[in-house]
Structures are given as C-alpha cells and as structure tokens.
C-alpha positions as CSV (number, residue, x, y, z in Angstrom):
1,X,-11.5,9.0,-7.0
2,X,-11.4,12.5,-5.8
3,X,-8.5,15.1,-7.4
4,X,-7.2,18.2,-5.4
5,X,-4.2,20.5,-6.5
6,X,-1.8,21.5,-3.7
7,X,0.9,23.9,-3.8
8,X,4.2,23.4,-2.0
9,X,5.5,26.4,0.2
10,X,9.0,27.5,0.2
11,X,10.3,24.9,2.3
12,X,8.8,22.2,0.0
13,X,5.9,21.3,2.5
14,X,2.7,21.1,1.6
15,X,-1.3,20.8,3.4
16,X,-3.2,17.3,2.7
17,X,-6.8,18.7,1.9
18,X,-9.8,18.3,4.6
19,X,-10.9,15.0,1.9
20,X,-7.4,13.1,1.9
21,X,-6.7,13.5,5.8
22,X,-10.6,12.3,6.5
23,X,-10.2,9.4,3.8
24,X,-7.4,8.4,5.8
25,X,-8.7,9.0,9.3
26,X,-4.8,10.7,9.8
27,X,-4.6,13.3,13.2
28,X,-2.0,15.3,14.4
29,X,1.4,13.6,14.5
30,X,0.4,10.5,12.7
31,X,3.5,8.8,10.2
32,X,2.6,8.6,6.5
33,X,4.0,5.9,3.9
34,X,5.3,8.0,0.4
35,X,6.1,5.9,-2.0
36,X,7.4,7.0,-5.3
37,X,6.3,5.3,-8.4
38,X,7.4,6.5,-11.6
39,X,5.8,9.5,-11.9
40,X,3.2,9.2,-9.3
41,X,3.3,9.5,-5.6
42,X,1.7,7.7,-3.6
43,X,0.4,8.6,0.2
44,X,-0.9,6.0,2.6
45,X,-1.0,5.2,6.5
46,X,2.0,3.9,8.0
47,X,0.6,0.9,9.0
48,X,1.3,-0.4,13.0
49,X,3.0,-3.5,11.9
50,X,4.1,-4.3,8.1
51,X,3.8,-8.0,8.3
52,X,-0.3,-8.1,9.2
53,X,-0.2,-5.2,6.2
54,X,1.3,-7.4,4.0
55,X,0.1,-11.1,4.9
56,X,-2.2,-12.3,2.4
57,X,-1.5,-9.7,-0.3
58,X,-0.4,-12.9,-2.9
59,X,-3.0,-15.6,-1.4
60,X,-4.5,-15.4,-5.0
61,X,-1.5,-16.4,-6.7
62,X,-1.0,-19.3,-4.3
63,X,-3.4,-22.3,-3.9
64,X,-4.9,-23.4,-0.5
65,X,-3.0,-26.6,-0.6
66,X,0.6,-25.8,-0.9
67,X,1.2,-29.9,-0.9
68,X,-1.1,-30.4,-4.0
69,X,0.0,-27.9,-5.9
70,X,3.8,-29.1,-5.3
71,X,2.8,-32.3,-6.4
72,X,1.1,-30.7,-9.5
73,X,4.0,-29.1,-10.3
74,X,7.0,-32.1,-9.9
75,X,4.1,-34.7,-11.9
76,X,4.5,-32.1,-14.8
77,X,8.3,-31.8,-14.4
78,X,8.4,-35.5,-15.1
C-alpha cells in the first residue's frame, strides 16, 4: 500500500493523486463512497448498484446448506 500527503485548499477540497485516481480507474464526474471510520477515511467507487456490492460479503460466515445448518443448530438446542 502506497502513502501520499494531500493538502486541503481553502474551501476544504482537495486533489486525489495521479496513483489513487488510476487505482480506482475514477474520470471526470465519477461519485466516490467516503466513509469515516474512527480516525481513518476511507475512499472507494460508488458502486452502480449496492446490492451486487454487497451480496456475498458474509458467505463465509454462513454454510452452503442453510437447512443443515438449522438442523445443526435446533439438535443442539435440545
């Protein structure tokens, strides 16, 4: 990972170096995601459509057979 200081102007705006706008593949005009965490910003792509973004981001905590895994869990309730 890459580091690049930035200065904001007056108006609070600042220039995404030549690295982070080619990273991205961002043009002219484009929307940008800034998400606040803690300290820490956080600059990505606005994606077209949030649901295909998000679908499958918690596959790994969920098994591939939601009936067996139900099962599982009311056996061991019992």
């Amino acid at each position: 990972m890459a580091a690049t200081t930035v200065r904001t102007n007056r108006k609070y705006r600042i220039v995404i170096p030549r690295a982070g706008r080619e990273a991205l593949q961002l043009r002219p005009d484009d929307t940008l995601l800034f998400v606040v965490s803690g300290h820490s910003v956080i600059l990505r792509r606005r994606p077209a459509s949030f649901t295909e973004a998000m679908r499958g981001l918690t596959k790994e905590l969920w098994p591939a057979d939601p009936a067996d895994w139900l099962e599982k869990v009311q056996a061991a309730r019992e």
